[in-house]
C-alpha atoms as an extended CHARMM CRD file, in Angstrom:
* protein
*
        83  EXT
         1         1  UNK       CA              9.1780000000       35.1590000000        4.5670000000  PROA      1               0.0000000000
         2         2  UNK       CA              8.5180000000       31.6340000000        6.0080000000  PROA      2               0.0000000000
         3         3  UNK       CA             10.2210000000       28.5030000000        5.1820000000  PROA      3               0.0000000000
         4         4  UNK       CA              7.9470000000       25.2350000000        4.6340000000  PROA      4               0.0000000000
         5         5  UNK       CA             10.0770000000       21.8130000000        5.0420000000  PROA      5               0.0000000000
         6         6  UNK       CA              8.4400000000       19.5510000000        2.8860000000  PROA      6               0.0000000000
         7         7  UNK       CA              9.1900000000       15.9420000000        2.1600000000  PROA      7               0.0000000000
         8         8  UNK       CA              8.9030000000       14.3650000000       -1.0370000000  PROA      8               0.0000000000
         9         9  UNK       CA              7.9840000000       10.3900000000       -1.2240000000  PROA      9               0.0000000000
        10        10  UNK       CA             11.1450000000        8.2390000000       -3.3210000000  PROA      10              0.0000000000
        11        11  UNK       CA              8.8260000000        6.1010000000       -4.6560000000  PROA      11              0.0000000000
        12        12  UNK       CA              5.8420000000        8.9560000000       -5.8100000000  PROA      12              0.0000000000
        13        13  UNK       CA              7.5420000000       12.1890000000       -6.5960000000  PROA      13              0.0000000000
        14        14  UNK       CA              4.1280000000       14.3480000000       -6.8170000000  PROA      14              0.0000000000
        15        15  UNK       CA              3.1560000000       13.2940000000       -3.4000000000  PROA      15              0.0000000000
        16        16  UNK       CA              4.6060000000       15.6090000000       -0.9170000000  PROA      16              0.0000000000
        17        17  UNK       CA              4.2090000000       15.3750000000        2.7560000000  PROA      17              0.0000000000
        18        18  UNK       CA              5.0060000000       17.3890000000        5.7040000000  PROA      18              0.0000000000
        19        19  UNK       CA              6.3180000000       14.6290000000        8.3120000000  PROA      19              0.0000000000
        20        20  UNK       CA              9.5710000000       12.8540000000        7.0160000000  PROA      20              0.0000000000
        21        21  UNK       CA              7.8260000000       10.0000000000        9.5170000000  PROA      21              0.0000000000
        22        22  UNK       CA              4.7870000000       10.1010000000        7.1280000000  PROA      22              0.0000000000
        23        23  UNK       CA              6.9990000000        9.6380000000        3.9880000000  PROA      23              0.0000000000
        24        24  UNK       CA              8.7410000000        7.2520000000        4.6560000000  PROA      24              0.0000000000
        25        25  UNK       CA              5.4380000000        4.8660000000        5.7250000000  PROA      25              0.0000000000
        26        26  UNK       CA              4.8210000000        5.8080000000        2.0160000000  PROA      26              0.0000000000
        27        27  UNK       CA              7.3650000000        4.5950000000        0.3920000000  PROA      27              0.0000000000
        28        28  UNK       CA              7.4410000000        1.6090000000        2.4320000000  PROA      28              0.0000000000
        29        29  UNK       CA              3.8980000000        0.8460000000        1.8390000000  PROA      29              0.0000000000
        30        30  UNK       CA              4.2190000000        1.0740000000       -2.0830000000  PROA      30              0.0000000000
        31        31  UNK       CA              7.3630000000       -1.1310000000       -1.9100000000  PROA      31              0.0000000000
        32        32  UNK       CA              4.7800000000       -3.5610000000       -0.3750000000  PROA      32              0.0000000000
        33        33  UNK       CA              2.4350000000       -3.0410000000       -2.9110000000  PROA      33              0.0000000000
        34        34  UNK       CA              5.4510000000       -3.4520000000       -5.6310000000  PROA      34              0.0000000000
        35        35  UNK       CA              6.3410000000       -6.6370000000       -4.2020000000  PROA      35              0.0000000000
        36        36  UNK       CA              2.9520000000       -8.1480000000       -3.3890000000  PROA      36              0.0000000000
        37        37  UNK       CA              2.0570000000       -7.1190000000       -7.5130000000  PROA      37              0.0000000000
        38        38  UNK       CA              4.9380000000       -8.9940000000       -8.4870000000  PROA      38              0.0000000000
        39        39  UNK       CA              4.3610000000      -12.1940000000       -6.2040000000  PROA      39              0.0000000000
        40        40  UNK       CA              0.0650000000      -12.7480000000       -7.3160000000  PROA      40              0.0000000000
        41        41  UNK       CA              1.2880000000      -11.8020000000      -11.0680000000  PROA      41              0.0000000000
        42        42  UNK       CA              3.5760000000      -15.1310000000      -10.7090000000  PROA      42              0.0000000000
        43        43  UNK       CA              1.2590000000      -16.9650000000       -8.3520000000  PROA      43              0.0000000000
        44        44  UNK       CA             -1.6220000000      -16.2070000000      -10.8940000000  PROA      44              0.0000000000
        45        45  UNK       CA             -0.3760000000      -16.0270000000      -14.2900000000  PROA      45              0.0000000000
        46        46  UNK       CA             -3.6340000000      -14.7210000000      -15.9250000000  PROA      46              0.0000000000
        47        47  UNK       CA             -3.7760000000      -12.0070000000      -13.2990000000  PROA      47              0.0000000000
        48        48  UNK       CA             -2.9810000000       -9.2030000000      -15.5740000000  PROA      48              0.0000000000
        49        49  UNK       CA             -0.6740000000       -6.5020000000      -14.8740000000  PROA      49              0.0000000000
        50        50  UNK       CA             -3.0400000000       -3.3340000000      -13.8480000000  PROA      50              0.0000000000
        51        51  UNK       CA             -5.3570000000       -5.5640000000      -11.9260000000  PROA      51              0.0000000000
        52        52  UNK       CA             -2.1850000000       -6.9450000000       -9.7970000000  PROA      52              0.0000000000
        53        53  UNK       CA             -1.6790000000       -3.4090000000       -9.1650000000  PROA      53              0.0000000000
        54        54  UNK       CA             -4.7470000000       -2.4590000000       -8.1130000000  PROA      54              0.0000000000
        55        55  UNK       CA             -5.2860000000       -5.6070000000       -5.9890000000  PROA      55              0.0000000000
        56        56  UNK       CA             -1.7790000000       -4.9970000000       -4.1840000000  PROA      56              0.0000000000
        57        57  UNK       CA             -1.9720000000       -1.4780000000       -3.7650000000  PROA      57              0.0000000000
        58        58  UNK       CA             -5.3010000000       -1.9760000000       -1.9180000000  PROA      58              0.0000000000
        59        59  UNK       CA             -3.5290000000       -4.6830000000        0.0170000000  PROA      59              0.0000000000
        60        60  UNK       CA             -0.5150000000       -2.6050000000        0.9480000000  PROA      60              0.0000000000
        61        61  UNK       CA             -3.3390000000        0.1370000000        1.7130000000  PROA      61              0.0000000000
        62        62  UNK       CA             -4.8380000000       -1.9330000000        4.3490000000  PROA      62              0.0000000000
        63        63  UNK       CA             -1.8780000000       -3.9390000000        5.3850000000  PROA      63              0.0000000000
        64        64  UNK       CA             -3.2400000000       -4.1670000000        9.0880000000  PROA      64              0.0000000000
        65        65  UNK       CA             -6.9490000000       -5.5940000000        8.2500000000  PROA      65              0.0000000000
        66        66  UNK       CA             -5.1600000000       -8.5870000000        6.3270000000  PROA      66              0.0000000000
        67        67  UNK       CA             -2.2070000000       -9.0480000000        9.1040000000  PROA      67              0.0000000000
        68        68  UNK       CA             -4.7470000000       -9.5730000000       11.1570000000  PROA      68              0.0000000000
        69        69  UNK       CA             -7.2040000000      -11.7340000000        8.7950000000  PROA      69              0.0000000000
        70        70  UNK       CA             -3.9720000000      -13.6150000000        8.9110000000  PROA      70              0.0000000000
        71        71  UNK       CA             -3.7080000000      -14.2690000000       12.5830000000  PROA      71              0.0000000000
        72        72  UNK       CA             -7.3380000000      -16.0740000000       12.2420000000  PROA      72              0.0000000000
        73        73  UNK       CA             -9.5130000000      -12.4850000000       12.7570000000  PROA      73              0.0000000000
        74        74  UNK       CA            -11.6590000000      -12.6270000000        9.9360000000  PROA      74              0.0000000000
        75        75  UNK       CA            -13.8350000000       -9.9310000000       11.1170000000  PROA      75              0.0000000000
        76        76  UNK       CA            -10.5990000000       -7.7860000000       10.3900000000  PROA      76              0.0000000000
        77        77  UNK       CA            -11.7850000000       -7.9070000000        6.4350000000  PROA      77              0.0000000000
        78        78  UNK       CA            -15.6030000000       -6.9450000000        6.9280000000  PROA      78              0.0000000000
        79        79  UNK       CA            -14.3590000000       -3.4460000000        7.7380000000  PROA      79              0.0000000000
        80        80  UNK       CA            -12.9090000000       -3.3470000000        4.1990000000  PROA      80              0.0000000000
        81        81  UNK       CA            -16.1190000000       -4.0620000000        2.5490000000  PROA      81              0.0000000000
        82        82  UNK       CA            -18.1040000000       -0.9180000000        1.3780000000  PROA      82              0.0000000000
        83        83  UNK       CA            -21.6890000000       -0.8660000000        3.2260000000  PROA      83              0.0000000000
């Protein structure tokens, strides 16, 4: 019988993973996410709740396209936008 080490993400019990390395870039991208949802709903008061989520999840998501938008690349962002 084998044994499987599997590693289960804090933050999004169903999602399992096989690298504790991997995890934990999980949970630290949805407590991104968290925290970016609750910064634009106060920056944006009419930003409702599921459409914060969605808009900092896919920020969190693609945390190195914007870093970089940041740093002046703008081209960084095109590669986010479907074709």
């Amino acid at each position: 019988m084998a044994v499987e080490v599997v590693y289960r993400s804090s933050r999004d019990p169903e999602q399992l993973f096989m690298d504790k390395a991997e995890a934990d870039r999980h949970d630290k991208m949805l407590e991104l996410a968290e925290t970016l949802g609750d910064v634009l709903q106060k920056a944006v008061p009419s930003l409702g709740e599921k459409t914060a989520e969605e808009v900092s999840l896919f920020m969190a998501q693609h945390r190195d396209a914007f870093a970089k938008a940041f740093k002046n690349n703008l081209e960084a962002l095109t590669e986010l936008i479907p074709k």
